[in-house]
LUMDO-224438 format. One line per field, with one value per residue: residue number from 1; x, y, z of N, C-alpha, C in turn. Coordinates in Angstrom, 2 decimals, m for minus. Example, Ala and Ser with C-alpha at 12.3 -4.5 7.8 and 13.67 -1.06 7.14 Angstrom:
<recs>
num: c(1:2) .
n_X: c(13.19:12.85) .
n_Y: c(m5.69:m2.25) .
n_Z: c(7.80:7.08) .
ca_X: c(12.30:13.67) .
ca_Y: c(m4.50:m1.06) .
ca_Z: c(7.80:7.14) .
c_X: c(13.20:12.90) .
c_Y: c(m3.30:0.03) .
c_Z: c(7.80:7.87) .
</recs>
This chain:
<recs>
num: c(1:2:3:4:5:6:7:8:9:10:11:12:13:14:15:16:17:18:19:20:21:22:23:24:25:26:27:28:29:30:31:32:33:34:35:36:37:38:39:40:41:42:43:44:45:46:47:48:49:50:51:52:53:54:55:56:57:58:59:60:61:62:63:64:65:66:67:68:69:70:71:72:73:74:75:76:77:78:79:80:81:82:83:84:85:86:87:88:89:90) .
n_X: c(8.27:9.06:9.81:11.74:12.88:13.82:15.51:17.38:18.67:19.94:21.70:23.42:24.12:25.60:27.39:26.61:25.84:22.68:20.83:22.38:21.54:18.74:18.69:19.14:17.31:14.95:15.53:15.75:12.92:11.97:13.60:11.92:9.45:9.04:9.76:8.17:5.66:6.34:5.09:7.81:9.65:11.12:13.91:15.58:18.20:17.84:16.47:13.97:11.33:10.13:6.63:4.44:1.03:m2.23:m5.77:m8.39:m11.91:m14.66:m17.51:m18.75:m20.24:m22.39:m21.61:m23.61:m25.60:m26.67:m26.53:m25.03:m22.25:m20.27:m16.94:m13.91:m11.49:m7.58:m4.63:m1.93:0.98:3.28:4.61:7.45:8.36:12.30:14.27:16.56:15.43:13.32:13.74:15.03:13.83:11.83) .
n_Y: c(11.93:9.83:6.31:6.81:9.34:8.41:6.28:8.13:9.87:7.72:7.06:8.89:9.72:7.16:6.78:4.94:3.09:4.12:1.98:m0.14:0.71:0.54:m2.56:m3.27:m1.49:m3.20:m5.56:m5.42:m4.60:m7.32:m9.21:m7.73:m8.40:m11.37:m12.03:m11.17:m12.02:m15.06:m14.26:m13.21:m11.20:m7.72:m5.96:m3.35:m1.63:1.60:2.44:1.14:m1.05:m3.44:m5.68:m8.08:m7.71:m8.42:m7.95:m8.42:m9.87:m8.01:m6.51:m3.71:m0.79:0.49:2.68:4.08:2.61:2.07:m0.71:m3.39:m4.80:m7.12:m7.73:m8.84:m10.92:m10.15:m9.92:m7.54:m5.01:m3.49:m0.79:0.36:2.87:3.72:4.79:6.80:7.43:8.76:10.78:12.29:13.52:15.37) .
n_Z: c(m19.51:m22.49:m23.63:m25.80:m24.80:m22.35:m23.18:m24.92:m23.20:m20.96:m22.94:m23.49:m20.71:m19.96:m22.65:m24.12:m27.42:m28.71:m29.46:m27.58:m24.89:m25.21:m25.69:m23.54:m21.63:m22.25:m21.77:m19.16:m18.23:m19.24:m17.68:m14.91:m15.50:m15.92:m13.13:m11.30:m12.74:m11.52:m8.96:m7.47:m5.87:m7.04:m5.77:m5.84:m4.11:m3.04:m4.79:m5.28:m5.00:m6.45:m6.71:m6.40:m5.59:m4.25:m4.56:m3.55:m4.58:m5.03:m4.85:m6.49:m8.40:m11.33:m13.08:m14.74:m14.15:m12.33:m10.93:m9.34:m9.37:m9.94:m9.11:m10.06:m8.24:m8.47:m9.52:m9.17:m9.78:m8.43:m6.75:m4.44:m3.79:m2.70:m0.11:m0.91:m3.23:m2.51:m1.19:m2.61:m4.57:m3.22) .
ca_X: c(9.35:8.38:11.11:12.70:13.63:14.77:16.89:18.87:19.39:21.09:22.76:24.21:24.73:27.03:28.07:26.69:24.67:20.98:20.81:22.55:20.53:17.55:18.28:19.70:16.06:13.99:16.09:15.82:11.72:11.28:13.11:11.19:7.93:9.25:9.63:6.31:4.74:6.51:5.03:8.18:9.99:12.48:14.51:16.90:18.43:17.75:15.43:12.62:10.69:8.39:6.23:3.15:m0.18:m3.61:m6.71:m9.64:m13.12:m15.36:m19.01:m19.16:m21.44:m21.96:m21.99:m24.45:m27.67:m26.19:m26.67:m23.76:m21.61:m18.97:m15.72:m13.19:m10.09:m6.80:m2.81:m1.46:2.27:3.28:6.39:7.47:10.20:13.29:14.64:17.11:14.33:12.33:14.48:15.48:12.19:11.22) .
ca_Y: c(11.29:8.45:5.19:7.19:10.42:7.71:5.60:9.08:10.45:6.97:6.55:10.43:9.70:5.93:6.73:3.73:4.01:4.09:0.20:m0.90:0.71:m0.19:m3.37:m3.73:m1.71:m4.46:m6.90:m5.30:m4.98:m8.71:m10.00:m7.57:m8.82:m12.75:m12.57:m10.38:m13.73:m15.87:m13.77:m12.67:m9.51:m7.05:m5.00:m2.26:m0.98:2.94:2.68:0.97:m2.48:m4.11:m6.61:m8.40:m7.24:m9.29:m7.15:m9.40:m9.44:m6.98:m5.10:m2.36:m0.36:0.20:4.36:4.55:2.33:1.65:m1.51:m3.90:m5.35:m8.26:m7.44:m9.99:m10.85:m9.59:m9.63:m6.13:m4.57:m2.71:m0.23:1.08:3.96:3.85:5.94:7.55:8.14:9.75:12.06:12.66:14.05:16.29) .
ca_Z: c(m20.24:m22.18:m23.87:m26.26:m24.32:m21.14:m23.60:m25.17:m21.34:m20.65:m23.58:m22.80:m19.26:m20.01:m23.38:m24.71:m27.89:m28.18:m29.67:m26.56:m23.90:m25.81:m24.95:m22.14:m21.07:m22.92:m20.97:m17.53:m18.21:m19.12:m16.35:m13.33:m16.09:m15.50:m12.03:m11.05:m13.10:m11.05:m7.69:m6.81:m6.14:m6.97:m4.84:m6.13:m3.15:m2.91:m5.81:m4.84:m4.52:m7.68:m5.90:m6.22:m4.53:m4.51:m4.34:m3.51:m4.97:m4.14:m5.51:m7.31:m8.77:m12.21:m12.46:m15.57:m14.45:m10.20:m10.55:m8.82:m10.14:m9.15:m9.65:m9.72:m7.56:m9.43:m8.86:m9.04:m9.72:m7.34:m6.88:m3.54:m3.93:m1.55:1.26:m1.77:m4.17:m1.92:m0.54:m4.06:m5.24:m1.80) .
c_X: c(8.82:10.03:12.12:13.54:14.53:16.09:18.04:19.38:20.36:22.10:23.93:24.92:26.03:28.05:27.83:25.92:23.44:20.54:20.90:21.98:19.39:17.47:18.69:18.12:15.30:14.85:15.82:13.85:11.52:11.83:12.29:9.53:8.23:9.01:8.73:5.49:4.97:5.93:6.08:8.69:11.13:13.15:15.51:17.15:18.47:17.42:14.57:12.52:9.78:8.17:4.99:1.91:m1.16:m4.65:m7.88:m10.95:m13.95:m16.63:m18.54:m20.38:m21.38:m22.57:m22.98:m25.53:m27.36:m26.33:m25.08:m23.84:m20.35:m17.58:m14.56:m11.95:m8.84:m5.41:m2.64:0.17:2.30:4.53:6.17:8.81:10.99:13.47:15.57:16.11:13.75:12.82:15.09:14.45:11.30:11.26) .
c_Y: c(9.99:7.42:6.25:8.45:9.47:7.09:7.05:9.60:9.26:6.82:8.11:9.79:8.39:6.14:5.44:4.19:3.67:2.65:m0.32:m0.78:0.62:m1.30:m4.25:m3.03:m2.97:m5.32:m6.64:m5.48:m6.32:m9.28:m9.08:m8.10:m10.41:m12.68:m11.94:m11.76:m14.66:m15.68:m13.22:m11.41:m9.02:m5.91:m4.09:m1.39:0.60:3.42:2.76:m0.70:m2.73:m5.27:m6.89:m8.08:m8.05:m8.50:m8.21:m9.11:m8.82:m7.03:m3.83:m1.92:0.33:1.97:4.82:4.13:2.26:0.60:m2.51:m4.89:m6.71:m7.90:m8.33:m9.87:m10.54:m9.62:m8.62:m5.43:m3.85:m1.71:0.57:1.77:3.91:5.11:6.91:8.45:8.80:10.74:12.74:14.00:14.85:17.42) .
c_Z: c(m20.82:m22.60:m24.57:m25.42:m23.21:m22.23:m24.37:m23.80:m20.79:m21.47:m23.49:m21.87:m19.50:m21.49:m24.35:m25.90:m27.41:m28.38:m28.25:m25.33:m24.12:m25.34:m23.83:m20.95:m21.42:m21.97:m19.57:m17.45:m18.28:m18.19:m15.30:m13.94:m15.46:m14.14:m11.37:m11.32:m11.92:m9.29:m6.91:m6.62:m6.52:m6.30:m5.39:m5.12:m3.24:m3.74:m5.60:m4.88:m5.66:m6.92:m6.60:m5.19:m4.97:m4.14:m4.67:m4.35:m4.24:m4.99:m5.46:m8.09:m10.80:m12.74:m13.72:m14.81:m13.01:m10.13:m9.91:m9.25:m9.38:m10.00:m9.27:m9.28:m8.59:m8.68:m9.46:m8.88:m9.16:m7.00:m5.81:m3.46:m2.65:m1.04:0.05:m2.62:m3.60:m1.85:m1.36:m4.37:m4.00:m2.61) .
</recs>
């Protein structure tokens, strides 16, 4: 599914048109984008969890010549599906 098929399935499902759940998505993405920046999280109860993760620096290898490589520390989005969703999708 990608934007456009999600925004006609909502605008079906509420009745709203396609303009308005357009941006009422665009609005729900930039704030869980704002507050991800800000490190913190979001919770949608029996959705799921967007969070921040930190994945440290490591070596790697570099799979054409093998030589290693440094790979640098990184913050990471993160989405952990709820007890609903899951049990949704079994």
């Amino acid at each position: 599914m990608n934007k456009a098929e999600l925004i006609a399935g909502i605008a079906e499902e509420t009745g709203l048109t396609r303009s308005d759940v357009l941006k009422v998505l665009d609005g729900f993405v930039e704030e869980v984008t704002r507050t991800l920046k800000r490190g913190d999280r979001v919770a949608l109860v029996g959705f799921g969890t967007f969070a921040v993760s930190k994945r440290k620096a490591r070596t790697g290898r570099n799979p054409q010549t093998g030589a290693a490589i440094k790979i640098a520390a990184r913050r990471l989005a993160r989405f952990t599906p709820g007890k609903q969703l899951k049990s949704a999708i079994k």
